[in-house]
mmCIF file of the N, C-alpha and C atoms, coordinates in Angstrom:
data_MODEL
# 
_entry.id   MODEL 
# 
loop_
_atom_site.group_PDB 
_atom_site.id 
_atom_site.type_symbol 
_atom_site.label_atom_id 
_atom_site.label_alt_id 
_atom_site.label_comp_id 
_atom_site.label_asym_id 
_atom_site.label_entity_id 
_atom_site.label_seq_id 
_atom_site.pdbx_PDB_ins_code 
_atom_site.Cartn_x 
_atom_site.Cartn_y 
_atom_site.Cartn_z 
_atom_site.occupancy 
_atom_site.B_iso_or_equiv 
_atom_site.pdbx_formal_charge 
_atom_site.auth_seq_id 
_atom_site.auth_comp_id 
_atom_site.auth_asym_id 
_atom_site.auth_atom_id 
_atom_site.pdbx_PDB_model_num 
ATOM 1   N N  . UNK A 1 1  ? -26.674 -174.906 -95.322  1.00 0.00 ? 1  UNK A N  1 
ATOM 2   C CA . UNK A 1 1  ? -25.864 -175.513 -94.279  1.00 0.00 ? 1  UNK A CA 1 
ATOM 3   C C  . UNK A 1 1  ? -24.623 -176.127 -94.917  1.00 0.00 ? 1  UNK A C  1 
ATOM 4   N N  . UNK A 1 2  ? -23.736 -175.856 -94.383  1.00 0.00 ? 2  UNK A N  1 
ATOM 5   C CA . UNK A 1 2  ? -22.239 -176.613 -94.988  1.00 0.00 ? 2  UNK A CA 1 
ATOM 6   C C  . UNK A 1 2  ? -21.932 -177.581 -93.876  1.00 0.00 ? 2  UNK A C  1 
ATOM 7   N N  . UNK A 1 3  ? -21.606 -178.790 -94.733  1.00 0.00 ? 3  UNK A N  1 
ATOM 8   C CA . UNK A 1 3  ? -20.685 -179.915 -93.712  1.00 0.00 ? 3  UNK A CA 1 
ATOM 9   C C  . UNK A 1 3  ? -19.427 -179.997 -93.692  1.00 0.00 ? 3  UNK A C  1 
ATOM 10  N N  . UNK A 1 4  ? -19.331 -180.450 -92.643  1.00 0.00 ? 4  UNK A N  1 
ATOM 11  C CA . UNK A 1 4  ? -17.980 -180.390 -91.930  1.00 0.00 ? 4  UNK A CA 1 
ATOM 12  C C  . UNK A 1 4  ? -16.688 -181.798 -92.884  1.00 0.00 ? 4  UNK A C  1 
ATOM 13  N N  . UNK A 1 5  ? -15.733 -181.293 -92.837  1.00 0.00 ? 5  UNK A N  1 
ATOM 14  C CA . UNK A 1 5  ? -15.054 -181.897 -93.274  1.00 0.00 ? 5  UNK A CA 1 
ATOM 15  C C  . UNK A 1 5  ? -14.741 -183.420 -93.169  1.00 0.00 ? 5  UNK A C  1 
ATOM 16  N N  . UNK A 1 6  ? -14.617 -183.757 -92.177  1.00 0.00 ? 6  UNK A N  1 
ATOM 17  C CA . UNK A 1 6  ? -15.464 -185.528 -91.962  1.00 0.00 ? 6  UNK A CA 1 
ATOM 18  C C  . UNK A 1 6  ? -16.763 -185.996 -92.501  1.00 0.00 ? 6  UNK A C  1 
ATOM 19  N N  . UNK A 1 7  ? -17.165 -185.313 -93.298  1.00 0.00 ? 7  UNK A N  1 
ATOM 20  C CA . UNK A 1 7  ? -18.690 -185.830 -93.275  1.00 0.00 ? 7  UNK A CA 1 
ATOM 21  C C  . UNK A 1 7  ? -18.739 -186.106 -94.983  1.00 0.00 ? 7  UNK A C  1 
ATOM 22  N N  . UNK A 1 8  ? -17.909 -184.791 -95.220  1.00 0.00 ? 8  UNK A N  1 
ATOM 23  C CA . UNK A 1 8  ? -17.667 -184.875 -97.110  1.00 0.00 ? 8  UNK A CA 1 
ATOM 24  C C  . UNK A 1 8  ? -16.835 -185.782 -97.727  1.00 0.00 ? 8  UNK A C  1 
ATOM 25  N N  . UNK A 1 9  ? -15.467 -186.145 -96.391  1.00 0.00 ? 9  UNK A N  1 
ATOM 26  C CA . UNK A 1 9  ? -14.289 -187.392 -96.695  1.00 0.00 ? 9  UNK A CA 1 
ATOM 27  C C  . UNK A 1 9  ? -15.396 -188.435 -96.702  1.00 0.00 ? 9  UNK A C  1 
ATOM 28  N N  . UNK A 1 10 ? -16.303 -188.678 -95.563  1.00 0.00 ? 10 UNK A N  1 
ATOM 29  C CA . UNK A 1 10 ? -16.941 -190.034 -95.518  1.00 0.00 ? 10 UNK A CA 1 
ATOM 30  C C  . UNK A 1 10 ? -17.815 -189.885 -96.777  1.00 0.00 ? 10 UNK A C  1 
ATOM 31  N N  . UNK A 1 11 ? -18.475 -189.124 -97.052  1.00 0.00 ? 11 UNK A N  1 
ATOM 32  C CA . UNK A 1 11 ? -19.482 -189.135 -98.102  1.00 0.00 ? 11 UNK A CA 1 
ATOM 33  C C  . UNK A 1 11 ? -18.794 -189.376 -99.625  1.00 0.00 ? 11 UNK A C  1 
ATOM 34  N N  . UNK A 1 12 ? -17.405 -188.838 -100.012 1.00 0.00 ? 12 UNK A N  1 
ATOM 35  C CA . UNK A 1 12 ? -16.678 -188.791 -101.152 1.00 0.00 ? 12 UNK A CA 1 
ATOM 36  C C  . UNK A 1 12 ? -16.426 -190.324 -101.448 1.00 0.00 ? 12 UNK A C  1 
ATOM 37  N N  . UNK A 1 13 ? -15.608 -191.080 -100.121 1.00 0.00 ? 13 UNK A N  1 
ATOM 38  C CA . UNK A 1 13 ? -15.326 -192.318 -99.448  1.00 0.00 ? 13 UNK A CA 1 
ATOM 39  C C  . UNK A 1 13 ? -16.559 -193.389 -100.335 1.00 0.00 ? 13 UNK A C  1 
ATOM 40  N N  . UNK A 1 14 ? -17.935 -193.315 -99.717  1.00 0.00 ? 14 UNK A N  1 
ATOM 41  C CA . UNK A 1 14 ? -19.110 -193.878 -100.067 1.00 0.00 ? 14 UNK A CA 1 
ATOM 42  C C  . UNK A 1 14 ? -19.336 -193.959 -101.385 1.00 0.00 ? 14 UNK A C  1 
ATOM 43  N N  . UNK A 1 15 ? -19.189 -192.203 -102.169 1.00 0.00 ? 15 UNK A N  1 
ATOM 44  C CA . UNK A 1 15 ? -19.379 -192.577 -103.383 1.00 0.00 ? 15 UNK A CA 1 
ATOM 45  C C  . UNK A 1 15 ? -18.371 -193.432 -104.207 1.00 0.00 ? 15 UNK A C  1 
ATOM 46  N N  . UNK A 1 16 ? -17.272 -193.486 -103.951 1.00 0.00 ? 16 UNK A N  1 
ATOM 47  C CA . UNK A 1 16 ? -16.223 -193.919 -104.629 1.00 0.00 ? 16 UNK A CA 1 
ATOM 48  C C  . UNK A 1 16 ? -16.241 -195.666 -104.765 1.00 0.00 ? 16 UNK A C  1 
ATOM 49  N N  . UNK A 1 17 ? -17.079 -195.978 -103.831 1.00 0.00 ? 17 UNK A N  1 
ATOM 50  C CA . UNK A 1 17 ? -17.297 -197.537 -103.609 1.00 0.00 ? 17 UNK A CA 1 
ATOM 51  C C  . UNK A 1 17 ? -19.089 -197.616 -104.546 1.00 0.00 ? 17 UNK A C  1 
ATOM 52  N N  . UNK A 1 18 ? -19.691 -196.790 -104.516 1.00 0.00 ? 18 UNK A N  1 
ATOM 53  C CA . UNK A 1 18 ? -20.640 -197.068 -104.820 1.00 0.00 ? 18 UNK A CA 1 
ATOM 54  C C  . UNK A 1 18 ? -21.490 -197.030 -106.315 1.00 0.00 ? 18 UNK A C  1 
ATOM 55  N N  . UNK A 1 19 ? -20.553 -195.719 -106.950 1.00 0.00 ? 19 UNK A N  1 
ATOM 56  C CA . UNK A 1 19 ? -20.751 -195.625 -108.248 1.00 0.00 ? 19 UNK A CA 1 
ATOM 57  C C  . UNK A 1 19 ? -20.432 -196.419 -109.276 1.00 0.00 ? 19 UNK A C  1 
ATOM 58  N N  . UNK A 1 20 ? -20.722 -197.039 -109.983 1.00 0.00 ? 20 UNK A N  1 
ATOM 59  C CA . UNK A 1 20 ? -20.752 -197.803 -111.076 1.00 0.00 ? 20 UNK A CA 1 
ATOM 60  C C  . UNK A 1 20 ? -20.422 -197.030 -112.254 1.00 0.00 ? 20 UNK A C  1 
ATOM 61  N N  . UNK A 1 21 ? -19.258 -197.520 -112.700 1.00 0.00 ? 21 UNK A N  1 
ATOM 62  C CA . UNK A 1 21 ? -18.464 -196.375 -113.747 1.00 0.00 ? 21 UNK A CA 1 
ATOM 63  C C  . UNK A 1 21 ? -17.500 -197.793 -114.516 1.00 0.00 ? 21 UNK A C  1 
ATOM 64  N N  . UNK A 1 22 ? -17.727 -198.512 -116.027 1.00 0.00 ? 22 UNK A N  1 
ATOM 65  C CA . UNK A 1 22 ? -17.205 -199.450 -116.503 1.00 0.00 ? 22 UNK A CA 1 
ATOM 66  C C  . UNK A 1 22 ? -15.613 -199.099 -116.384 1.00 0.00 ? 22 UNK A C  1 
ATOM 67  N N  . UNK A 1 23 ? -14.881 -198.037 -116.502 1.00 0.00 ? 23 UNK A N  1 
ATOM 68  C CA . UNK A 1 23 ? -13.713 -198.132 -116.362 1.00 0.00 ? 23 UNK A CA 1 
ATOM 69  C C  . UNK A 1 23 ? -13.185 -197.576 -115.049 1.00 0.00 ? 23 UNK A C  1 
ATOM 70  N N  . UNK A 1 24 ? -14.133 -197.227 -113.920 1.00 0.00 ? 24 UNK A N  1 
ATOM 71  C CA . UNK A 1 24 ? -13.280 -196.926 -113.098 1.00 0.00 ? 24 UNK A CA 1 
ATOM 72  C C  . UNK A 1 24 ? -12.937 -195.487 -112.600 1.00 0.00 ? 24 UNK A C  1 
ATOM 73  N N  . UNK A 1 25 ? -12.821 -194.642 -113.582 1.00 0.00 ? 25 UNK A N  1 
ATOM 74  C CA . UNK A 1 25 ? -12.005 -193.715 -113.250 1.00 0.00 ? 25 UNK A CA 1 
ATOM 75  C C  . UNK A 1 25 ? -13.032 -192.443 -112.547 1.00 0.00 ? 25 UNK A C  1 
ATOM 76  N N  . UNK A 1 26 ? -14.205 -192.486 -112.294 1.00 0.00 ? 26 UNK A N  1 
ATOM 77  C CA . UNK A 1 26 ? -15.476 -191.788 -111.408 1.00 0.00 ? 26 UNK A CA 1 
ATOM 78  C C  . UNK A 1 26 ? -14.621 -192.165 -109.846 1.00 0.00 ? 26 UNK A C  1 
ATOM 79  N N  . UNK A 1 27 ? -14.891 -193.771 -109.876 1.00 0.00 ? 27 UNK A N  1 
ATOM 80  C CA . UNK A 1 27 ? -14.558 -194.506 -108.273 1.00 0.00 ? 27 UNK A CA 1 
ATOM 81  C C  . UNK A 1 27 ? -12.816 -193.847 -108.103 1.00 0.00 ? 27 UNK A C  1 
ATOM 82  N N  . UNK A 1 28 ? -12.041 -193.980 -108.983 1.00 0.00 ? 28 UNK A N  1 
ATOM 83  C CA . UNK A 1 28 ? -10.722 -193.275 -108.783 1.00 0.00 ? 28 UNK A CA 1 
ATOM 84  C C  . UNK A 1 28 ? -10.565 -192.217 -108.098 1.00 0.00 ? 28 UNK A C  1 
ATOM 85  N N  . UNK A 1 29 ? -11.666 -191.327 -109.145 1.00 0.00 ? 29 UNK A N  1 
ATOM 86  C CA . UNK A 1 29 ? -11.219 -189.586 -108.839 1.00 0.00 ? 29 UNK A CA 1 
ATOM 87  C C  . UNK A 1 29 ? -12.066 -189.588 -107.310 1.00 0.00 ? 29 UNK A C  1 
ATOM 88  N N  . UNK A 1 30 ? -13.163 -189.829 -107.125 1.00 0.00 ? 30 UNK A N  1 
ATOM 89  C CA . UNK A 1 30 ? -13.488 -189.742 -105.931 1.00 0.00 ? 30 UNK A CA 1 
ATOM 90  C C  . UNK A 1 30 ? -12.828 -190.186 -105.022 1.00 0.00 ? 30 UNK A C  1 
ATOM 91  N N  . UNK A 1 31 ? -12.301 -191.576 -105.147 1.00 0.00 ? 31 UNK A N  1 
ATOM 92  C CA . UNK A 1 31 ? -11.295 -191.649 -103.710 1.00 0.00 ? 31 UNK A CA 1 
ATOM 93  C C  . UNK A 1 31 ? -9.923  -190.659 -103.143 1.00 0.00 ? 31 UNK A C  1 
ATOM 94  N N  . UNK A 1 32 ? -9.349  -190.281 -104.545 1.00 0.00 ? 32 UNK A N  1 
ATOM 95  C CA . UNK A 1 32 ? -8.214  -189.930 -104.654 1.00 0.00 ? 32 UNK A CA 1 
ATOM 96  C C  . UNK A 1 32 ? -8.962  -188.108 -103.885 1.00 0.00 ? 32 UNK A C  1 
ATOM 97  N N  . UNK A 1 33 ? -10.120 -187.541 -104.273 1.00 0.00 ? 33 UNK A N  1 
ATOM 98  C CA . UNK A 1 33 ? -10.197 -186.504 -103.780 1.00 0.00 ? 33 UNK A CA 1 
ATOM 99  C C  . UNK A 1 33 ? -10.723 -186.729 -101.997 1.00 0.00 ? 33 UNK A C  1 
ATOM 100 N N  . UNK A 1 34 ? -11.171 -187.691 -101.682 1.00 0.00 ? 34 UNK A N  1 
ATOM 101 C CA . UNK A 1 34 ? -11.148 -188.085 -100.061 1.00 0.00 ? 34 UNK A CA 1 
ATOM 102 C C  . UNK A 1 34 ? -9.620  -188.267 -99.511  1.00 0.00 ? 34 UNK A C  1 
ATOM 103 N N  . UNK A 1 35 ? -8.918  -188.475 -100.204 1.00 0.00 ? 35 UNK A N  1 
ATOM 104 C CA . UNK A 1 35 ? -7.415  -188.689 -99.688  1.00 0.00 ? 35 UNK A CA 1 
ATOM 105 C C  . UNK A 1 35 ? -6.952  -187.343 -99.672  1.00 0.00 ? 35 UNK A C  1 
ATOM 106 N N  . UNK A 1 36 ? -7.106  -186.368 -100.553 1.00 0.00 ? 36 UNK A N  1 
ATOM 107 C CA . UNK A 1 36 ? -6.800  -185.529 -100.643 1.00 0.00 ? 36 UNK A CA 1 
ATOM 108 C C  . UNK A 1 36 ? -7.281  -184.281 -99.737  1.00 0.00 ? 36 UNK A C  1 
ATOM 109 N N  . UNK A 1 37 ? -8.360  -184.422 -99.512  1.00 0.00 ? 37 UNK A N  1 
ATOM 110 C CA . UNK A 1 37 ? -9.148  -183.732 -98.533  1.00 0.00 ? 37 UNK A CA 1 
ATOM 111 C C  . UNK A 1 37 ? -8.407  -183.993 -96.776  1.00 0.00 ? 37 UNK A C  1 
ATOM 112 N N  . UNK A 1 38 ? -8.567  -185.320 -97.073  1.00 0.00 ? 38 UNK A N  1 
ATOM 113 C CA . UNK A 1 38 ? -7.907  -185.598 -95.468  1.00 0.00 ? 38 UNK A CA 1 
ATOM 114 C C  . UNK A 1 38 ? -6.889  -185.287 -95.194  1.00 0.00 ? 38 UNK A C  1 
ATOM 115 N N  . UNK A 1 39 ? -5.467  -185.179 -96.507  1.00 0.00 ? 39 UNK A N  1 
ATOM 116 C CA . UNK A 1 39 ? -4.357  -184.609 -96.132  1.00 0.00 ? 39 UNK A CA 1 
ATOM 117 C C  . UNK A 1 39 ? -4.489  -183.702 -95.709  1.00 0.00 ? 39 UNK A C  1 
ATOM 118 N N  . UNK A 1 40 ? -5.517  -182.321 -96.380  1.00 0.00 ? 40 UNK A N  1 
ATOM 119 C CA . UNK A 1 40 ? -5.644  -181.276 -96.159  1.00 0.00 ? 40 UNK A CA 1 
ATOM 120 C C  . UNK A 1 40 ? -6.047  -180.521 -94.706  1.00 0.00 ? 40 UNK A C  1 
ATOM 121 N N  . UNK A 1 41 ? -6.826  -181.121 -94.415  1.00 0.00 ? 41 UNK A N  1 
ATOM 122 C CA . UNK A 1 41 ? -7.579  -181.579 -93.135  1.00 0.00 ? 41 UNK A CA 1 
ATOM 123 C C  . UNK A 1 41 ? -5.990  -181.514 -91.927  1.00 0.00 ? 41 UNK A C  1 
ATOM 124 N N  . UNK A 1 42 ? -4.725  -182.814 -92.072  1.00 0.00 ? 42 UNK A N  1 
ATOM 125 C CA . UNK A 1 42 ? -3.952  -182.779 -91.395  1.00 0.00 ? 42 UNK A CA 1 
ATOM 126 C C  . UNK A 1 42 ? -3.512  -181.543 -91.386  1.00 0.00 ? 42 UNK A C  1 
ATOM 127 N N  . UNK A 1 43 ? -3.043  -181.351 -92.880  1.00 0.00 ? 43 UNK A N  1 
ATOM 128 C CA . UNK A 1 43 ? -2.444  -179.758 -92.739  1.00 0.00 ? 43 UNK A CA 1 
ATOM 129 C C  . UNK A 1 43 ? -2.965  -178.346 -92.382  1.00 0.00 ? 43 UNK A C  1 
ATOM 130 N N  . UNK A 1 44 ? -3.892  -178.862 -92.159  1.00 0.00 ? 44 UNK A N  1 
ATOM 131 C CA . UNK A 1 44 ? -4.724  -177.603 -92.025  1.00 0.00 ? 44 UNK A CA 1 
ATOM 132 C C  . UNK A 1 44 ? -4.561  -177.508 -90.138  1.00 0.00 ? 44 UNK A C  1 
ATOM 133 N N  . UNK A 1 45 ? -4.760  -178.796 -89.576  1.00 0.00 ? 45 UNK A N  1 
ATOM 134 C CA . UNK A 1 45 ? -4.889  -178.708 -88.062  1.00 0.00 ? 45 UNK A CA 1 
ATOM 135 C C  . UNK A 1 45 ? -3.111  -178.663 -87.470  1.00 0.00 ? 45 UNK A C  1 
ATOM 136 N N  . UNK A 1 46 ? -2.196  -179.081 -88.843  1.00 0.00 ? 46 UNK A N  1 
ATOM 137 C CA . UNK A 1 46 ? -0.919  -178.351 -88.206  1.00 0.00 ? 46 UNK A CA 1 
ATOM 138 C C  . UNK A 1 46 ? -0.289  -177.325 -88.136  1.00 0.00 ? 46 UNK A C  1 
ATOM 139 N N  . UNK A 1 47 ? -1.504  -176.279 -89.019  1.00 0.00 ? 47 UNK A N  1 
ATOM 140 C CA . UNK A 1 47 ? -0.723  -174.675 -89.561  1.00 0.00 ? 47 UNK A CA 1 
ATOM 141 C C  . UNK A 1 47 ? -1.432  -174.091 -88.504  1.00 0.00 ? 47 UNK A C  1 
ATOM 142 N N  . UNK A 1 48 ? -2.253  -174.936 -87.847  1.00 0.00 ? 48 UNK A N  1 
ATOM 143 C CA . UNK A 1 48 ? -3.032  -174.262 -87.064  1.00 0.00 ? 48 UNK A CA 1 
ATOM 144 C C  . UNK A 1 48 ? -2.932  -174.073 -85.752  1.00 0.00 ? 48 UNK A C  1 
ATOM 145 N N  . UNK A 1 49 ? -2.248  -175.027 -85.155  1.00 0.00 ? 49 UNK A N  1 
ATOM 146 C CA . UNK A 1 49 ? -1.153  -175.296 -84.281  1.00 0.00 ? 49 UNK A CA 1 
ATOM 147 C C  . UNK A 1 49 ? -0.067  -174.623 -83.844  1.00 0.00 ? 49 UNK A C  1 
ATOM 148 N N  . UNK A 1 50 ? 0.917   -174.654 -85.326  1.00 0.00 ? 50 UNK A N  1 
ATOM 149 C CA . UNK A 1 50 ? 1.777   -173.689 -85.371  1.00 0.00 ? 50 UNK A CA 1 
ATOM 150 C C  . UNK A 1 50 ? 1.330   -172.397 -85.183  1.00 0.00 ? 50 UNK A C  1 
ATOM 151 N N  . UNK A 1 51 ? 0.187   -172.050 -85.650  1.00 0.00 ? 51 UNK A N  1 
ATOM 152 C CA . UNK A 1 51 ? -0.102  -170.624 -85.483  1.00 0.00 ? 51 UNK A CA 1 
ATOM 153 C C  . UNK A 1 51 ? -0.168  -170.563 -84.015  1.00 0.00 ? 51 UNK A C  1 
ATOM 154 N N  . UNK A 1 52 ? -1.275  -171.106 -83.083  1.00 0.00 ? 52 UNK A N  1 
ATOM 155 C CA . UNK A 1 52 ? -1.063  -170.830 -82.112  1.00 0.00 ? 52 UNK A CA 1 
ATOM 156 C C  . UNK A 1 52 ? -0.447  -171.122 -81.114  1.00 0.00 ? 52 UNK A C  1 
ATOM 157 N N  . UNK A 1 53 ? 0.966   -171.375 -81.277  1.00 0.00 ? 53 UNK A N  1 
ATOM 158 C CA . UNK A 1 53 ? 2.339   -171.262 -80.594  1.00 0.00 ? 53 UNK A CA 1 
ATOM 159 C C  . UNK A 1 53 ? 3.109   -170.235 -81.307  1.00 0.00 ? 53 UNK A C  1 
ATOM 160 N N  . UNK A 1 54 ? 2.548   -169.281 -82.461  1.00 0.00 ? 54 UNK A N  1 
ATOM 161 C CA . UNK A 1 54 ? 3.672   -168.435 -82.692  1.00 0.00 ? 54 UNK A CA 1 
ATOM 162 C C  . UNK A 1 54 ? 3.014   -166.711 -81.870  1.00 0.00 ? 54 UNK A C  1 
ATOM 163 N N  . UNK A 1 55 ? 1.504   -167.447 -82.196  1.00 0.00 ? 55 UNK A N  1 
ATOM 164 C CA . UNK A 1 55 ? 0.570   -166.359 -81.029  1.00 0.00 ? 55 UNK A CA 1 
ATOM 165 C C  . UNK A 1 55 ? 1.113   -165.880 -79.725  1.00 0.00 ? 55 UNK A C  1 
ATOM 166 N N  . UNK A 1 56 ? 1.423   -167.444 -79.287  1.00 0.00 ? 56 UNK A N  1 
ATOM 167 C CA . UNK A 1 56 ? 1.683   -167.464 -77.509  1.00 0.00 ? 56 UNK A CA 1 
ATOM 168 C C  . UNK A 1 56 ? 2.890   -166.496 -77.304  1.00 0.00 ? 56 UNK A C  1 
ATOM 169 N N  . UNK A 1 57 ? 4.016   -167.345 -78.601  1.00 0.00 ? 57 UNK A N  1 
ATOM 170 C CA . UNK A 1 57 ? 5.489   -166.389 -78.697  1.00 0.00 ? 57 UNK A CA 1 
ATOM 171 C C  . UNK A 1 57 ? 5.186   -164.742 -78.342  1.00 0.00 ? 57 UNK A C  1 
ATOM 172 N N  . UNK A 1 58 ? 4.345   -164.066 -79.163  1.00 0.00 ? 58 UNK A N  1 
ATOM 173 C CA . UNK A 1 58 ? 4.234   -162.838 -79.791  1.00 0.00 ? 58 UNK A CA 1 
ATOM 174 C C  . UNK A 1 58 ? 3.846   -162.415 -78.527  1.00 0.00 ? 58 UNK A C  1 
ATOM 175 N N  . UNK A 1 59 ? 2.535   -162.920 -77.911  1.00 0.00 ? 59 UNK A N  1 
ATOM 176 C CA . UNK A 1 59 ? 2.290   -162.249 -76.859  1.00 0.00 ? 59 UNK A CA 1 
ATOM 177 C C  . UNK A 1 59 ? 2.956   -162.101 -75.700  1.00 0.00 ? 59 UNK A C  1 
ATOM 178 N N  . UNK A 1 60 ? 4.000   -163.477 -75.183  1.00 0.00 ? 60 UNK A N  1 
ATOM 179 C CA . UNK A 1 60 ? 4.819   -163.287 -74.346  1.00 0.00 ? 60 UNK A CA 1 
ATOM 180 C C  . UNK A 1 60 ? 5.908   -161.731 -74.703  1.00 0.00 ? 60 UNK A C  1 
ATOM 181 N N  . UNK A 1 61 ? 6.159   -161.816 -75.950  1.00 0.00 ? 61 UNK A N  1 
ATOM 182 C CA . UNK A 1 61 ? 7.404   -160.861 -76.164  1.00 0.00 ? 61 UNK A CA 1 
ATOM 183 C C  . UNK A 1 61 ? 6.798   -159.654 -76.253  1.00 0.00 ? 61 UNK A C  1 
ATOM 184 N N  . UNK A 1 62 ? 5.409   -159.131 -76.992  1.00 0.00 ? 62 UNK A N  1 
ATOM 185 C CA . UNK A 1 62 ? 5.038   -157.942 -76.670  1.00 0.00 ? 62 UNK A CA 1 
ATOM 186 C C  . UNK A 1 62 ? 4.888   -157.697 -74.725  1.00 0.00 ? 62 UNK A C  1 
ATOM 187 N N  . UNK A 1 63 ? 4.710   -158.897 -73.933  1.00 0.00 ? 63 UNK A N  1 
ATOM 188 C CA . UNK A 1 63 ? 4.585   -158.386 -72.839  1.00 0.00 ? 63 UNK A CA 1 
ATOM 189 C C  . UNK A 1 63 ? 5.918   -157.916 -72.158  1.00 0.00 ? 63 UNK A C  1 
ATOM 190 N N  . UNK A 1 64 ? 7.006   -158.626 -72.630  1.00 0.00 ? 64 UNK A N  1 
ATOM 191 C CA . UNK A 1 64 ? 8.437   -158.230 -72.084  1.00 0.00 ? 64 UNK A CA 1 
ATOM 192 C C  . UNK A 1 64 ? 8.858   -156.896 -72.533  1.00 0.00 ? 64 UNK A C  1 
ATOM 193 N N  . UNK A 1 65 ? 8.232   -156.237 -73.874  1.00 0.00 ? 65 UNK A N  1 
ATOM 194 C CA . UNK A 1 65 ? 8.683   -154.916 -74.655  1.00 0.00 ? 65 UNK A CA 1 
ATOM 195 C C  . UNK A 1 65 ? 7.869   -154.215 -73.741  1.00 0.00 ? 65 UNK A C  1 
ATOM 196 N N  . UNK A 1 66 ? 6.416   -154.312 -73.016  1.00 0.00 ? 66 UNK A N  1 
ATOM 197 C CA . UNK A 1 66 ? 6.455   -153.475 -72.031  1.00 0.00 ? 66 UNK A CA 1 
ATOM 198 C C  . UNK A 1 66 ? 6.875   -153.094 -71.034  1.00 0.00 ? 66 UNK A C  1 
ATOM 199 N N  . UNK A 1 67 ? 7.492   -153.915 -70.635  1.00 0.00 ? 67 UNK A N  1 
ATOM 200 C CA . UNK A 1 67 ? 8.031   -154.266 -69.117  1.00 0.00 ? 67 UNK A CA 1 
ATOM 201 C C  . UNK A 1 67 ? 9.505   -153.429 -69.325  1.00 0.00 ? 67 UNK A C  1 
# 
């Protein structure tokens, strides 16, 4: 079973507070890869977006090339 992308930010999130690492840099990399994830996450739901408004485009204009 794979989880969903909210579930791995929250879980990355958790570890990053929870691990015990004397200098730190465990709790670092984990947060920094929940930040990173979530950007991804934005970008991902705006390419996705864009895609389907360039869909809508395409199909309107293949319907006018029939017409």
């Amino acid at each position: 079973m794979t989880a969903n992308a909210e579930t791995c930010i929250k879980a990355l999130r958790a570890l990053a507070q929870d691990i015990q690492s004397e200098d730190g840099v465990a709790n670092a990399a984990l947060s920094e890869c929940a930040d990173r994830m979530e950007q991804m996450q934005v970008c991902i739901h705006q390419l996705e977006t864009e895609n389907d408004a360039l869909r809508a485009d395409l199909l309107v204009w293949s319907e006018k090339e029939i017409k």
